[in-house]
N, C-alpha and C positions, 0 to 999 in steps of 0.2 A: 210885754206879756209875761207872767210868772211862768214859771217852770210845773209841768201839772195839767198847767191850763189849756181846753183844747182849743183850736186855731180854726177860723172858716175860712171859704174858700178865697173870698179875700184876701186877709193876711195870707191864703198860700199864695197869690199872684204876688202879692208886694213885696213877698220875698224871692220869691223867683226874681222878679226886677230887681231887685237889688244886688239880687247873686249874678245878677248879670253886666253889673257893671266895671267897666272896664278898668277902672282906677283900681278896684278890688286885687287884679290880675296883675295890676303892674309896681302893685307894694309890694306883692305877696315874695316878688323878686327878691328882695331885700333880706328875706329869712335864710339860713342858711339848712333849713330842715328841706325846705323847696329844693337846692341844688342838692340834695343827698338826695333824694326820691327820686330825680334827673338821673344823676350815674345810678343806684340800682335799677333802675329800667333798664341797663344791661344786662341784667340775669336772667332776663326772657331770649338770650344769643343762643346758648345752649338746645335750647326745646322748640326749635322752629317746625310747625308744622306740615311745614311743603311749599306751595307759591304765595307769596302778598297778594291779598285781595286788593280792589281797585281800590285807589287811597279815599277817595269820598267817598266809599262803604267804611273805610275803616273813624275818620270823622266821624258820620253823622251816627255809626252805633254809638262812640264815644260819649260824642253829646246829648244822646239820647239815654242811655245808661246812668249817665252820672246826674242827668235830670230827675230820674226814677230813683234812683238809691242814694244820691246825697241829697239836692234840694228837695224830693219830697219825704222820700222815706225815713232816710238819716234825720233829718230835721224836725221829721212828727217825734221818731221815738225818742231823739233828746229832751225833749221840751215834756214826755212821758215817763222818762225814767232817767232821772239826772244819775250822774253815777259816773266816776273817771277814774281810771288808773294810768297815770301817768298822761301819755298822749291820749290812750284811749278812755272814748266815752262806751256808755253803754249801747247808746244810739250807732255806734260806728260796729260796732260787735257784732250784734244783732244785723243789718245793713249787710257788712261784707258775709255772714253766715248765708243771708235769702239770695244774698249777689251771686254763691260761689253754687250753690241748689240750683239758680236759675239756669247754670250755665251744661248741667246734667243732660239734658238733650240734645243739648249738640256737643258735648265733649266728651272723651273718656271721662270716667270717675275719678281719675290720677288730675288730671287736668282742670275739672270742673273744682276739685277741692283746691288746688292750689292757686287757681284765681281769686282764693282768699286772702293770701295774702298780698298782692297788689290792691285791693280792694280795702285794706286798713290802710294802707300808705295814701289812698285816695280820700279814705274815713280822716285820718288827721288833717289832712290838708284842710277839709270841707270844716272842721273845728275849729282849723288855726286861722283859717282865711274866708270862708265864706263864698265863692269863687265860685262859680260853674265854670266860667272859660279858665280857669288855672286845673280844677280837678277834669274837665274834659281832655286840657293840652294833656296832661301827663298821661293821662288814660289812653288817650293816644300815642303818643310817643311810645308806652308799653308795648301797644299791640303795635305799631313797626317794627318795634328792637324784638319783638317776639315771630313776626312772619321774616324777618331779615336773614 
């Protein structure tokens, strides 16, 4: 599919299956941008909220999150507005911008803004690798090392 061009809901399933598979997740190892994204997931030590939620609440937000704003959303707006600097695409900008809004209801305004930027570190991943279970593991791993 060109860059531009819009996608049905088709192509959005077959992309999802795709982002779902597990081989995706177990290259992705092999990068060394993926282990830097691992240790800053400790910068969420500092700002712990209070108790860990139960760990499958903190999974399946994960997986649910990063289904929403990498495989569908990140994914429309790149294939809409090609555009990168450096890591960053346009697509992942935009993405971690509505990611960090979304989180304004349930978060201080300090908090909801700077869920932006783990939100770019999950944005390149989803560029570099294509991954739901590599951008859900770290997005998880965030919110432990953040409720810890």
């Amino acid at each position: 599919m060109k860059q531009g061009q819009s996608t049905g809901w088709l192509d959005i399933w077959s992309g999802l299956g795709a982002a779902l598979a597990p081989r995706r997740c177990v290259e992705a190892l092999r990068d060394r941008w993926v282990w830097a994204a691992l240790a800053l997931g400790l910068a969420g030590l500092p700002f712990s909220p209070g108790p860990m939620p139960p760990f499958w609440r903190l999974v399946l937000t994960a997986m649910t999150e990063e289904t929403v704003y990498r495989a569908l959303l990140q994914e429309q707006l790149e294939q809409m507005l090609p555009g990168r600097r450096g890591p960053l695409t346009t697509g992942a900008l935009i993405a971690s911008a509505i990611f960090a809004l979304s989180h304004l209801p349930t978060h201080t305004p300090l908090m909801a803004c700077l869920t932006f930027f783990p939100s770019l570190i999950f944005g390149v991943l989803w560029t570099r690798h294509r991954s739901l279970w590599l951008c859900a593991a770290m997005h998880c791993w965030y919110n432990v090392a953040f409720f810890l």
